[in-house]
C-alpha angles and dihedrals in degrees: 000000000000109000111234114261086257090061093045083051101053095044090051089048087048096044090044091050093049094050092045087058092042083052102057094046084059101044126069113254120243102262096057106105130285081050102180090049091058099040080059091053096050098045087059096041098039098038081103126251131177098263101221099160097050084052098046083046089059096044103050090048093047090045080060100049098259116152111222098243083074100045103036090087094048090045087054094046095051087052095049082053097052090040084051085055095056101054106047089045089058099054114109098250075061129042092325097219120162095196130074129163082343087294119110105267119256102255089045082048093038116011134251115280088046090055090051097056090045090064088049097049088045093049089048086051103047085057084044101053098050088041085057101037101119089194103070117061111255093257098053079049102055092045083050087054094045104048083049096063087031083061105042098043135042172029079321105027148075092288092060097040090053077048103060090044099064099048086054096054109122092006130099111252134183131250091253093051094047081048089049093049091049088047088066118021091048108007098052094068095050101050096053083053096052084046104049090050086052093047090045081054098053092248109188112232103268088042085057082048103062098033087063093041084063100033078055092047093044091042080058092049094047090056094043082053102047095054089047085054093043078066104028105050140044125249096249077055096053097030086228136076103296115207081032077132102059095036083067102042096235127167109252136171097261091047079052105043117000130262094272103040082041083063102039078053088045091057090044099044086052090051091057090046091054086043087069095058095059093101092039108104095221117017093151097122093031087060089043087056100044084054094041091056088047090063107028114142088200 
């Protein structure tokens, strides 16, 4: 049974809250020298977001029988990860936006060479948080660590996909080169979030299996809807630049396919995504989330 958008909503609200928390006990406070390095730090991490990582982490985890004790460091060091992305993807060199969850992004705030560094520091703790997280055994936490660098490097993660997109600015790409670069550049990510909360849960290998065959399928979704968003809806709506796209003349889905024939992928791409739950004991908010990213407005 699918929960009712209230209760998605207040599971996403109460898992956001708890990894925010969990956020600022990890990361220095502002005052902590050098001072302007981690103001910088805090304004990215803390500018809001839906946290959807952090959410999918939990559920997965939960669905598993995982207490949250045991996933809330995890949760937080996704999300460093994902801060730490951001930021280095808006810097001028990059996609050169100025806008990021309607606040100014960190190198306008902050300049450059500190943004830079905020994403660095962000990437280091997010290893060192879940090195140090004396909850988790020390083998869950060496294939956490592992499926995190796997996901933020390359040839398979979110390097190489910011990689690829920018190579393909201004050409003429397939389908199946646009799906590859999402892969990486957004799925990645969210895969490694859907499977650390499985391996915190004890997940047996064809239970991994299926949790990151969704996560895979609903990183894809995300990124079909995104682009269908960057066309569709203003920037007040998104809270970043809209028709950034097109400005850059990337390769999306709609420049691809069409609007309409872009929606009737994204359903089906969402089917696939539910199909890989069926095994799964209690899929109830990972469905929920696979729908709420289906029809997300933002």
């Amino acid at each position: 049974m699918t929960p009712n958008n209230a209760d998605l909503d207040s599971y996403l609200l109460n898992s956001a809250a708890l990894v925010e928390d969990e956020l600022d006990r990890l990361i220095p406070k502002a005052e902590t020298e050098p001072q302007e390095l981690h103001k910088a730090i805090r304004h990215s991490i803390f500018a809001g977001g839906k946290r959807l990582r952090p959410a999918l982490l939990f559920a997965t985890g939960e669905a598993l029988g995982a207490p949250r004790a045991k996933l809330m460091t995890c949760a937080a060091a996704v999300e460093m990860i994902h801060t730490y992305s951001l930021i280095h993807d808006d810097l001028p060199s990059m996609d050169d936006d100025y806008l990021r969850r309607g606040l100014q992004t960190c190198h306008v705030k902050y300049g450059e060479a500190t943004a830079i560094l905020a994403g660095d520091v962000l990437q280091a703790l997010a290893f060192e948080v879940v090195a140090a997280d004396e909850n988790l055994d020390y083998k869950t936490r060496v294939d956490l660590i592992l499926d995190l660098a796997v996901a933020a490097g390359t040839p398979g993660g979110m390097a190489a996909g910011q990689q690829l997109d920018l190579q393909s600015e201004g050409k003429q790409i397939t389908a199946e080169d646009l799906e590859q670069i999402h892969r990486k550049k957004t799925g990645a990510l969210i895969v490694v979030s859907a499977r650390a909360g499985a391996r915190i849960g004890g997940a047996e290998p064809d239970v991994l299996r299926s949790v990151s065959q969704y996560a895979d399928l609903l990183g894809l979704l995300y990124q079909i809807t995104d682009d269908l968003l960057d066309v569709t809806q203003t920037t007040d709506v998104l809270g970043k630049t809209a028709g950034k796209d097109a400005t850059a003349e990337k390769a999306t889905y709609p420049s691809i396919y069409g609007i309409e024939e872009t929606r009737k992928l994204a359903v089906d791409v969402h089917r696939r995504a539910c199909e890989e739950l069926v095994d799964l004991e209690d899929s109830t908010i990972l469905m929920a989330i696979a729908d709420r990213v289906l029809d997300r407005k933002a």
